[in-house]
C-alpha positions as CSV (number, residue, x, y, z in Angstrom):
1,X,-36.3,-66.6,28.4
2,X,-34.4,-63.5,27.1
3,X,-30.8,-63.8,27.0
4,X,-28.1,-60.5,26.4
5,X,-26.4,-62.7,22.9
6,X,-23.1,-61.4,23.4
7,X,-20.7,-61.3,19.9
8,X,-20.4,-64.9,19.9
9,X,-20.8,-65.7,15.9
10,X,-23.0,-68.7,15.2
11,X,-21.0,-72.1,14.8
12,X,-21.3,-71.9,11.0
13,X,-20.2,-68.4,10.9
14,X,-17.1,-68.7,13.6
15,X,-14.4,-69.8,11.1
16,X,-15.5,-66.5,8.5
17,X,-15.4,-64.3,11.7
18,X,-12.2,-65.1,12.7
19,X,-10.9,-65.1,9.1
20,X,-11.8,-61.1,9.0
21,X,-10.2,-60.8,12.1
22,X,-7.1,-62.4,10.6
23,X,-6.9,-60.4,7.4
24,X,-7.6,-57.4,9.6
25,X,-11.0,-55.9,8.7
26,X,-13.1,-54.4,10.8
27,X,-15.0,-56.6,13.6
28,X,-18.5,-57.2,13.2
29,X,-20.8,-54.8,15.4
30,X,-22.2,-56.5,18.6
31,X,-25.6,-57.2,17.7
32,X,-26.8,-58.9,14.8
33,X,-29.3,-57.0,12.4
34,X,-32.6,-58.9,12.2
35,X,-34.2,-58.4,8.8
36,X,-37.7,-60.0,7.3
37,X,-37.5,-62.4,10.7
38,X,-33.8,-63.2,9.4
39,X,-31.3,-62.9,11.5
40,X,-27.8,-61.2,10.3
41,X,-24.5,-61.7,12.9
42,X,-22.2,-59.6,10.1
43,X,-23.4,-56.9,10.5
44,X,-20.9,-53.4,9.9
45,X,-23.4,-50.7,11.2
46,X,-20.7,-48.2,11.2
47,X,-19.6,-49.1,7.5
48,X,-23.4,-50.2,6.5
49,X,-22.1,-53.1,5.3
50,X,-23.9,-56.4,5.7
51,X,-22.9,-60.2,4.9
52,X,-25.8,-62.2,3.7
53,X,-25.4,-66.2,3.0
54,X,-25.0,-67.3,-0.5
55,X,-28.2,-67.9,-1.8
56,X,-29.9,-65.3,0.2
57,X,-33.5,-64.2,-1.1
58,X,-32.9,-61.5,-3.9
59,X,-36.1,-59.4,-1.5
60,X,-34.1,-59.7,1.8
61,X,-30.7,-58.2,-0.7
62,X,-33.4,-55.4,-1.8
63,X,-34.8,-54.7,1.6
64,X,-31.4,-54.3,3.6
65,X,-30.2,-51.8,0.0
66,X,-33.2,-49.7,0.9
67,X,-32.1,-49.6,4.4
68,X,-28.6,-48.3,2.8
69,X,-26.2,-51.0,3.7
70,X,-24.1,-52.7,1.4
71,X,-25.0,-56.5,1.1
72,X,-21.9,-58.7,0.5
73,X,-23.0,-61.9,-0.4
74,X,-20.8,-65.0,1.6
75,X,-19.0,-67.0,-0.5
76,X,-19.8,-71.3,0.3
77,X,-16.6,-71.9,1.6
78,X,-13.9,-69.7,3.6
79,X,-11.7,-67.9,1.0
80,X,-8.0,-67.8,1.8
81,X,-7.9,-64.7,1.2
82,X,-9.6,-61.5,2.0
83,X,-12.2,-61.0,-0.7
84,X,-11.2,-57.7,-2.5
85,X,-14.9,-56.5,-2.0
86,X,-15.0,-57.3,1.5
87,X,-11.9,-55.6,2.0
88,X,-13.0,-52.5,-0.1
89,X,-16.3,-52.1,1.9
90,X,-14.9,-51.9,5.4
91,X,-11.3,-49.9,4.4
92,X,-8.1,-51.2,4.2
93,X,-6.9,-52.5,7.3
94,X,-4.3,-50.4,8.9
């Protein structure tokens, strides 16, 4: 069956989503992007920024570039820190 996926990050990815939220980046938009049959939950449509795993196929990084977003590759582990990158990408939080 067809379910509505509200913004609920997979499990892997809740502890990164609610590190942005803490360092006070943008949220990512409500539906993930699906790519190549791969699907993308950080997704910034507005910034066309998107987050890609570490280790991410170097054709998905060129096909989402040639759809004009941004691809941030993930770090392994959950910096401590917002990534400079990152923070550059979406804008300063306010």
């Amino acid at each position: 069956h067809n379910e509505e996926r509200r913004h609920e990050p997979p499990v892997g990815l809740k502890p990164l989503v609610e590190a942005i939220e803490a360092w006070g980046l943008a949220k990512p938009s409500d539906k993930s992007l699906s790519v190549d049959g791969v699907e993308l939950p950080l997704v910034w449509r507005e910034h066309r920024v998107v987050a890609v795993p570490d280790g991410a196929s170097s054709e998905l990084v060129a096909h989402l570039e040639s759809m004009a977003f941004t691809v941030f590759i993930l770090p392994k582990e959950v910096p401590t820190e917002t990534p400079p990158l990152l923070a550059k990408l979406l804008g300063d939080p306010l």
